[in-house]
DSSP file (Angstrom, degrees, kcal/mol; ACC not computed):
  #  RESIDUE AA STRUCTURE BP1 BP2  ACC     N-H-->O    O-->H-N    N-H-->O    O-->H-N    TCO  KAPPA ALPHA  PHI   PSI    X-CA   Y-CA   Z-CA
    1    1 A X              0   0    0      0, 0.0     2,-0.4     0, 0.0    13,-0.0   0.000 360.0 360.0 360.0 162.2 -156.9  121.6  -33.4
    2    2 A X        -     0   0    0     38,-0.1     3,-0.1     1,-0.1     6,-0.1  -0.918 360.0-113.5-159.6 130.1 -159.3  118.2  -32.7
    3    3 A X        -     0   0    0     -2,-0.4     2,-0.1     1,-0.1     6,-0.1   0.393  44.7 -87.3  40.4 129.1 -158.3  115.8  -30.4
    4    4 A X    >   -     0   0    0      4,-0.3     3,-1.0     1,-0.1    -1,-0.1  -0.844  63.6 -64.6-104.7 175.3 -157.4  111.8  -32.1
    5    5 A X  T 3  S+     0   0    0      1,-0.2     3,-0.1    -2,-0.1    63,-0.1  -0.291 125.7  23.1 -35.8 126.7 -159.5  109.4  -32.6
    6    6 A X  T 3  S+     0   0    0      1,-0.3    39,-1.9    38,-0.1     2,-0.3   0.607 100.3  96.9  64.7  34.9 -160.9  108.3  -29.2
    7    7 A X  B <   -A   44   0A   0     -3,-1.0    -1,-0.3    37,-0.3    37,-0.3  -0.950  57.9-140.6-130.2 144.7 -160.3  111.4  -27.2
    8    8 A X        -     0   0    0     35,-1.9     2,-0.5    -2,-0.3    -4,-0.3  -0.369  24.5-116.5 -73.8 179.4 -162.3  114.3  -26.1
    9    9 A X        +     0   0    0     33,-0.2    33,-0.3    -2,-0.1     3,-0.1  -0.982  34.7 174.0-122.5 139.9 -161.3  117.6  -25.8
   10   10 A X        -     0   0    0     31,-2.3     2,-0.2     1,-0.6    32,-0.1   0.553  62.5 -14.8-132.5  -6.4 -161.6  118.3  -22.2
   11   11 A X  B    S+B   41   0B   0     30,-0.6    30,-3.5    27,-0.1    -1,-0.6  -0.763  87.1  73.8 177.0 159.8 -160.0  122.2  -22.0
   12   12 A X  S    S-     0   0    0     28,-0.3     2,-0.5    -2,-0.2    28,-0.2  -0.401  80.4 -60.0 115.1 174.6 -157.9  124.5  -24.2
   13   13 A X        -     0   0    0     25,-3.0     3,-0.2    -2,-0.2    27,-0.1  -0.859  33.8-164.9-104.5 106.6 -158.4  126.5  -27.2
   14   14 A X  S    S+     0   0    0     -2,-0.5     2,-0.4     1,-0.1    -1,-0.1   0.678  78.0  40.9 -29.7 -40.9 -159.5  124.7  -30.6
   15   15 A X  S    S+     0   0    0      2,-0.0     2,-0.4     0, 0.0    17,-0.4  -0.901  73.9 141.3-125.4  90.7 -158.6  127.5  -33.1
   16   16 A X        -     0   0    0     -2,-0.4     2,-0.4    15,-0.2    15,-0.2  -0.987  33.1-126.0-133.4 176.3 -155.6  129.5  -32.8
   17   17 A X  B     -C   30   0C   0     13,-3.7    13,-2.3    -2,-0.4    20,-0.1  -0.788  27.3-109.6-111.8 140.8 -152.3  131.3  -34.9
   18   18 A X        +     0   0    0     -2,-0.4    12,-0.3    11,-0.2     2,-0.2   0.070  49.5 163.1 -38.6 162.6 -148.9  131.4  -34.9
   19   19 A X        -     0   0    0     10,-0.1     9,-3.8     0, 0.0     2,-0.4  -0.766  39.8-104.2-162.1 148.3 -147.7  134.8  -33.5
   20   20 A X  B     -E   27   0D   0     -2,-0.2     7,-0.2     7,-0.2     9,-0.0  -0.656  47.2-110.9 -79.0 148.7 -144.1  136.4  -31.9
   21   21 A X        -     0   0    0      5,-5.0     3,-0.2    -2,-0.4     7,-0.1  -0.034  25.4-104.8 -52.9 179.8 -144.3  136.8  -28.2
   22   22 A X  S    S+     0   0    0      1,-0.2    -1,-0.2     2,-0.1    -2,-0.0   0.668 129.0  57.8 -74.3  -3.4 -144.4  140.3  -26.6
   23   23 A X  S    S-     0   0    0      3,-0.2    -1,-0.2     1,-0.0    -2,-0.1   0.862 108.3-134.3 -90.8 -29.7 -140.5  139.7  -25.7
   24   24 A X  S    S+     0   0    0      2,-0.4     3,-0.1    -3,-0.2    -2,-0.1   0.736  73.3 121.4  90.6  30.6 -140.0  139.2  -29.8
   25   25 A X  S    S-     0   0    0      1,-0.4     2,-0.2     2,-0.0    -3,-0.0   0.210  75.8 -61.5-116.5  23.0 -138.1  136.1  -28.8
   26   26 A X  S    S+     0   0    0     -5,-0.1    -5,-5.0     2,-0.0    -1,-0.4  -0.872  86.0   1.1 134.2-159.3 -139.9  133.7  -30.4
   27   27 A X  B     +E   20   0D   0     -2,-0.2     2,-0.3    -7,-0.2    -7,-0.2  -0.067  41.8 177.7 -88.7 146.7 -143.3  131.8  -31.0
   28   28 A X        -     0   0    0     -9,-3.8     2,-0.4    -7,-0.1    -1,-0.0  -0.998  20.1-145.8-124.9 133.6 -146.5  132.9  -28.9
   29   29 A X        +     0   0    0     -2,-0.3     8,-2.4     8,-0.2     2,-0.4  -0.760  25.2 178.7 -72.2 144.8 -150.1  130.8  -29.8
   30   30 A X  B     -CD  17  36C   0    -13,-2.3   -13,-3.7    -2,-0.4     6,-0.2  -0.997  29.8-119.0-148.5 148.0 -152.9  133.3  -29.4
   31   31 A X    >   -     0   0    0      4,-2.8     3,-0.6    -2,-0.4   -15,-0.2   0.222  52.6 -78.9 -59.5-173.8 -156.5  132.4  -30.0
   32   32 A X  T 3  S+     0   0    0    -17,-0.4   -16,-0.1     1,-0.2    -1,-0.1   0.621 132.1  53.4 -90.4   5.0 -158.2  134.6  -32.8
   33   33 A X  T 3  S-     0   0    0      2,-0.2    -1,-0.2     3,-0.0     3,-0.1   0.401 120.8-107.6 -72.4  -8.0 -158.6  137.5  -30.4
   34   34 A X  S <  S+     0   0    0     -3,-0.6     2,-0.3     1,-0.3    -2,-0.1   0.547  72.1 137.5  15.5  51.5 -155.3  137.6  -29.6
   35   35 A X        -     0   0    0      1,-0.2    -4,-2.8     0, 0.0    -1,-0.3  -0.783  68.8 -80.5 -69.1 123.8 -155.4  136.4  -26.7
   36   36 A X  B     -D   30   0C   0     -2,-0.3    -6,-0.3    -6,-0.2     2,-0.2   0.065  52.6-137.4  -9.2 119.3 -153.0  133.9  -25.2
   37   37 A X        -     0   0    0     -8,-2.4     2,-0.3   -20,-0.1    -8,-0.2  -0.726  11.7-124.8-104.6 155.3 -154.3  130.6  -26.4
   38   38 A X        -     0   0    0     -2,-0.2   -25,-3.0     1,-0.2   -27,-0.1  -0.814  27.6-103.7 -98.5 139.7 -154.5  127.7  -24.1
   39   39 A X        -     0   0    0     -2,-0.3     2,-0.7   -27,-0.2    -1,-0.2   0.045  43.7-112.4 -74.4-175.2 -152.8  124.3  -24.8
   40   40 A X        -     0   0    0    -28,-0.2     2,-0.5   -27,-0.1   -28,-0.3  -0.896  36.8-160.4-108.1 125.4 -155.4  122.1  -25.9
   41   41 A X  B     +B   11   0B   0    -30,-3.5   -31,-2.3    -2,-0.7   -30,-0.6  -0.884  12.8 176.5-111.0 109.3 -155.9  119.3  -23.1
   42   42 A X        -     0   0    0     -2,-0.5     2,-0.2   -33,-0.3   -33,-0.2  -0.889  17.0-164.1-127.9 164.2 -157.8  115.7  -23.7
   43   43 A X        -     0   0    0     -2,-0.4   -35,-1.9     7,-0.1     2,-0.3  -0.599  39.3 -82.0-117.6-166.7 -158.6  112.6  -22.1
   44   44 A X  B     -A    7   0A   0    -37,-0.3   -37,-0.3    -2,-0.2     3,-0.1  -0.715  44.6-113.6-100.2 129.4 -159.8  109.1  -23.6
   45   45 A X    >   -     0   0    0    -39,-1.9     3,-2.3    -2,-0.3    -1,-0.1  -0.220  48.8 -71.6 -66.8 158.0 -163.3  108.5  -24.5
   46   46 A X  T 3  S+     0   0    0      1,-0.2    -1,-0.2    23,-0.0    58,-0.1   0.108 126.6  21.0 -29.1 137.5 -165.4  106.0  -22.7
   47   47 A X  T 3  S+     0   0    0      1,-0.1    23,-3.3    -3,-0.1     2,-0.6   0.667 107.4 109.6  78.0 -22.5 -164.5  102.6  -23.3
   48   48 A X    <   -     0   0    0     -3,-2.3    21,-0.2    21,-0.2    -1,-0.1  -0.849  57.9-136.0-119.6 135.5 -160.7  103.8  -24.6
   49   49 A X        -     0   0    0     -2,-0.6    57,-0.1    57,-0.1    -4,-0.1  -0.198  26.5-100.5 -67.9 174.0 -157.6  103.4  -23.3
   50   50 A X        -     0   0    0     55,-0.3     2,-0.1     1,-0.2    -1,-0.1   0.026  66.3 -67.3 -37.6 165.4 -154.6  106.2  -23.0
   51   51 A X        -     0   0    0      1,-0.1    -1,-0.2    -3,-0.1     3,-0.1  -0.618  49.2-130.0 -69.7 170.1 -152.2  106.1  -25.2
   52   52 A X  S    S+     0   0    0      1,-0.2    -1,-0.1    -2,-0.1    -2,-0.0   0.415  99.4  65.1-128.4  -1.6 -150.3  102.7  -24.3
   53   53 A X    >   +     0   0    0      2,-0.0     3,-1.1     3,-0.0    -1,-0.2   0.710  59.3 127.2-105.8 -26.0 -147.0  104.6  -24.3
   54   54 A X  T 3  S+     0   0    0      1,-0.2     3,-0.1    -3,-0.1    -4,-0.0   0.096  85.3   7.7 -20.2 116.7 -147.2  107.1  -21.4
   55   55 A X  T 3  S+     0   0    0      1,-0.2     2,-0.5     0, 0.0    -1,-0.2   0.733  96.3 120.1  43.5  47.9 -144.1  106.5  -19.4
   56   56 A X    <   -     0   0    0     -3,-1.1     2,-0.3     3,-0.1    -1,-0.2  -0.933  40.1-167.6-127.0 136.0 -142.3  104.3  -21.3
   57   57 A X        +     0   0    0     -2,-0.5     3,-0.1     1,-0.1    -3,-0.0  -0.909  58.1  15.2-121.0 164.3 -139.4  105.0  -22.4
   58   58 A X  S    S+     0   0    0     -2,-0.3    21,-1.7     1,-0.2     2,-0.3   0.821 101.1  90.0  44.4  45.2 -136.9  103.3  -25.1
   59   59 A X  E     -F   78   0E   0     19,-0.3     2,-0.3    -3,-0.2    -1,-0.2  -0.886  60.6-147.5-160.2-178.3 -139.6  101.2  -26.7
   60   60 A X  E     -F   77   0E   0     17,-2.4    17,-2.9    -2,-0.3     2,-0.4  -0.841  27.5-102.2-149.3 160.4 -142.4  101.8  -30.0
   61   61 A X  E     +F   76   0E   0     -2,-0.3    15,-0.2    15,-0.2     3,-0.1  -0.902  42.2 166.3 -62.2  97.8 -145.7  100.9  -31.1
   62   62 A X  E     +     0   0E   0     13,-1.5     2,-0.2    -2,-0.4    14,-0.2   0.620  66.3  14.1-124.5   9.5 -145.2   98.2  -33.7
   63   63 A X  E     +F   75   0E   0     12,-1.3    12,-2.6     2,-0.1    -1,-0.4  -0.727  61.7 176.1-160.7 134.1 -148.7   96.8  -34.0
   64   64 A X  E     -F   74   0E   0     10,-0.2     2,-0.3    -2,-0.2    10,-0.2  -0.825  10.5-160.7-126.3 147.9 -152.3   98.3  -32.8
   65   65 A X  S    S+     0   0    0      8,-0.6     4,-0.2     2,-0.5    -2,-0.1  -0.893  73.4   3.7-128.9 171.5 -155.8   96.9  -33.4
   66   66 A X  S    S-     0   0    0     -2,-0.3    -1,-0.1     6,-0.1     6,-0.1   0.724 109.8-100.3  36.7  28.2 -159.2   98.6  -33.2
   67   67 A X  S    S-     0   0    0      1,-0.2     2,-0.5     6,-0.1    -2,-0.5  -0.366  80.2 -33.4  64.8-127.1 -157.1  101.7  -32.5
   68   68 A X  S    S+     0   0    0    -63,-0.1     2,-0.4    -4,-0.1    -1,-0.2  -0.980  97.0 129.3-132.5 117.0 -157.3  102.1  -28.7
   69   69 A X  S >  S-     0   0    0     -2,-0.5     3,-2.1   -21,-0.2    27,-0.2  -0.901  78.8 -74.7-168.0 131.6 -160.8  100.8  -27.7
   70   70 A X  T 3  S+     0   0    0    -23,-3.3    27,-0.2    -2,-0.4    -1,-0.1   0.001 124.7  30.5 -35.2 154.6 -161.3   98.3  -25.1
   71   71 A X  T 3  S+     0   0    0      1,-0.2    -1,-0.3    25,-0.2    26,-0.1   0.282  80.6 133.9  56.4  -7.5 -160.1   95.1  -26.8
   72   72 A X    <   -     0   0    0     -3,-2.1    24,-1.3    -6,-0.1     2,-0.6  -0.365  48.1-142.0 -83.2 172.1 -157.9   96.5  -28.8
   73   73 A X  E     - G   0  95E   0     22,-0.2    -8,-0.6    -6,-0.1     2,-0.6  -0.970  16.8-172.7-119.0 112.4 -154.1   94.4  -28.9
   74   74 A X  E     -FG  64  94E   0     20,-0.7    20,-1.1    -2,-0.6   -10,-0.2  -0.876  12.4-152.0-116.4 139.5 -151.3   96.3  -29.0
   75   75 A X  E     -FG  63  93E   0    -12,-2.6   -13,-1.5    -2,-0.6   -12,-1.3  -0.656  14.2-162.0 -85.7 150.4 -147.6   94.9  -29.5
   76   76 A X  E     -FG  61  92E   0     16,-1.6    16,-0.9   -15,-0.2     2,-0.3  -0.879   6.7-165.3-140.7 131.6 -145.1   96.9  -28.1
   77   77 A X  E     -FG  60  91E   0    -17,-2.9   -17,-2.4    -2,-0.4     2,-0.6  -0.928  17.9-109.9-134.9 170.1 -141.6   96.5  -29.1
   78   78 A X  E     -F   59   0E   0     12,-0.7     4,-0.4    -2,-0.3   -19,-0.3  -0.844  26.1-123.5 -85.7 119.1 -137.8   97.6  -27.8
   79   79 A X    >   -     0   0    0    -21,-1.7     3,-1.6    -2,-0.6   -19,-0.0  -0.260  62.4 -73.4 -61.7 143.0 -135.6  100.2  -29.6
   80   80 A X  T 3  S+     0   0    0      1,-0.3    -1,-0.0   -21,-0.0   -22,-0.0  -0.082 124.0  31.0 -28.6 134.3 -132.1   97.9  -30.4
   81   81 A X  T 3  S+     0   0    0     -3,-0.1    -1,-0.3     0, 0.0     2,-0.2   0.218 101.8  94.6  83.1  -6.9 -130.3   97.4  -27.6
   82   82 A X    <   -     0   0    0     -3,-1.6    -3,-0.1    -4,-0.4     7,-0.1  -0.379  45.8-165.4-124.4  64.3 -133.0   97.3  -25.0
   83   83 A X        -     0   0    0      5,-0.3     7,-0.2    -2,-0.2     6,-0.2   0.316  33.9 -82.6   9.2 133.6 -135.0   94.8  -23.3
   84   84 A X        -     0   0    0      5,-1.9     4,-0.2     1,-0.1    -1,-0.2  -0.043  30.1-147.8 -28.4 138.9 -138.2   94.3  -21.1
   85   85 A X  S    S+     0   0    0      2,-0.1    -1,-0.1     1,-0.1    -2,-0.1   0.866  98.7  35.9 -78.0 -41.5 -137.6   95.0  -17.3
   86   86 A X  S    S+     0   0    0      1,-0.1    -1,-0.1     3,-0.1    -2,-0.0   0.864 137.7  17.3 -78.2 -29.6 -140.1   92.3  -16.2
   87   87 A X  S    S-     0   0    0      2,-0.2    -1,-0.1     0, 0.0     3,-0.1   0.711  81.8-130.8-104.6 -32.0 -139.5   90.0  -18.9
   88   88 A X        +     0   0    0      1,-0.3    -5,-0.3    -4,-0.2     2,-0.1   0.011  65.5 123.8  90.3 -27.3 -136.3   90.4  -20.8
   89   89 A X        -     0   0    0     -6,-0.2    -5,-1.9     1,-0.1    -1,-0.3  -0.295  66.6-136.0 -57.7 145.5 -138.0   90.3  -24.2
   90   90 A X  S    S+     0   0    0     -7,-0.2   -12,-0.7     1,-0.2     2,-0.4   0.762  87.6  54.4 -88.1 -40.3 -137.8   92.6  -26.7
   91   91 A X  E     +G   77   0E   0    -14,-0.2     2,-0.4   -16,-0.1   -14,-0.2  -0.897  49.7 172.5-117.3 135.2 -141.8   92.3  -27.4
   92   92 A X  E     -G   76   0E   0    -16,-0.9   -16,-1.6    -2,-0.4     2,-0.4  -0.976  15.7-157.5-145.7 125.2 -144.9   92.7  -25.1
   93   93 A X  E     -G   75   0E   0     -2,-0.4     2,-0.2   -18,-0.2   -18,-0.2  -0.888  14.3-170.5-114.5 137.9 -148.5   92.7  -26.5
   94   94 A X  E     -G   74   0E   0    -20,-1.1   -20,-0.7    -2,-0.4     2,-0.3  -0.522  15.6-137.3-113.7 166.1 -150.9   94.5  -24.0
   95   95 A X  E     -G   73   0E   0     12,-0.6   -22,-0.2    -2,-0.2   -23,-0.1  -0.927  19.2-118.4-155.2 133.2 -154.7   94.4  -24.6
   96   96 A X        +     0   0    0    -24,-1.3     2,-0.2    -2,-0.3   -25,-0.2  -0.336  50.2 177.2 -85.6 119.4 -157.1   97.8  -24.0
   97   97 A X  B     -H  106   0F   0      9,-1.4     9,-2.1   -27,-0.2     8,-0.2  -0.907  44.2-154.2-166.5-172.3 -159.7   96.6  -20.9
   98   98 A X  S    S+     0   0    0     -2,-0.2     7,-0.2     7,-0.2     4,-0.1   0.751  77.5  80.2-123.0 -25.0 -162.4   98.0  -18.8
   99   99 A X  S    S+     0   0    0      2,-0.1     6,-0.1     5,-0.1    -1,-0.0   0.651  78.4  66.8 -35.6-105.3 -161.9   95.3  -15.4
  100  100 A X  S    S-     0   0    0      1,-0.1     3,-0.2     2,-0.1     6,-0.0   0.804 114.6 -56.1-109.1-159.4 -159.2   96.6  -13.6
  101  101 A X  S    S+     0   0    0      1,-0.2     2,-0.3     2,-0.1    -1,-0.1   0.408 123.4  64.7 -75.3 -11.9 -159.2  100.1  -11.6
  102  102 A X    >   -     0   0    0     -5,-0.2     3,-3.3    -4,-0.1    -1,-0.2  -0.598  63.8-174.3-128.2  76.6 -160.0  101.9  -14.4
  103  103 A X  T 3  S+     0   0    0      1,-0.3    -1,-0.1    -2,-0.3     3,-0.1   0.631  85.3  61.8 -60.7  -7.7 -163.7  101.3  -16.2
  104  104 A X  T 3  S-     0   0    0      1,-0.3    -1,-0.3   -58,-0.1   -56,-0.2   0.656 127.5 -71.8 -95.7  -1.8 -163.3  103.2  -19.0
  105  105 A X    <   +     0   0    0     -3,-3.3     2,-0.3    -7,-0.2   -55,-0.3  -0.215  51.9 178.3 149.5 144.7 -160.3  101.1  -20.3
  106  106 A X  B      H   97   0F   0     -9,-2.1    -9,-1.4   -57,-0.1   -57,-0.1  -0.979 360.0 360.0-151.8 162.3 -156.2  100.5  -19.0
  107  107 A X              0   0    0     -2,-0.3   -12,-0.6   -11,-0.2    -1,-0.1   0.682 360.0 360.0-104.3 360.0 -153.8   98.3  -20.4
C-alpha cells in the first residue's frame, strides 16, 4: 500500500494479506507475519493541501490542477438537486494556499 501522490505515509503497515478473522466471520488484514496489520495512515506533503473534499457532503470533484499542491484550482461541483450553502450555486472553485492557518497548504 503507498500513499497518493502528495502524501506521506505517516503510520500503518505498507505490505499486508487478505486473511479470515479468528471469529471466521469475515476479512482480517494481517501483515506478512501474521500479525494484525495496521490501517495505513497519511498526511499531505509540505506545500499540499488535504484532499479538498473532507467534510463535504453531496458535491464532486469536477476539475483539479497541479494535483493538490499549493496553487492548484479545484472546481467543485453539486450532485443534482443540491446547491451551495454560502452561495446557492451549484459550482465553487477553491485554490490550494500556504497564507492562512495552515503553512503547508488549505483551501
Amino acid at each position: 500500500l503507498t500513499c497518493e501522490r502528495g502524501f506521506i505515509r505517516t503510520s500503518g503497515d505498507d505490505v499486508i494479506r487478505c486473511d479470515h478473522n479468528d471469529a471466521g466471520t469475515g476479512p482480517a488484514y494481517r501483515r506478512s507475519d501474521f500479525a494484525l496489520a495496521l490501517p495505513l495512515k497519511c498526511r499531505p506533503r509540505d506545500g499540499y493541501c488535504p484532499p479538498p473534499l473532507e467534510g463535504t457532503e453531496h458535491a464532486y470533484v469536477a476539475d483539479i490542477s497541479q494535483g493538490l499542491q499549493v496553487g492548484s484550482r479545484v472546481e467543485l461541483r453539486c450532485q443534482p438537486g443540491y446547491a451551495g450553502q454560502d452561495t446557492g450555486e451549484d459550482v465553487q472553485v477553491i485554490i490550494c494556499d500556504d497564507s492562512g492557518d495552515h503553512p503547508d497548504g488549505d483551501w
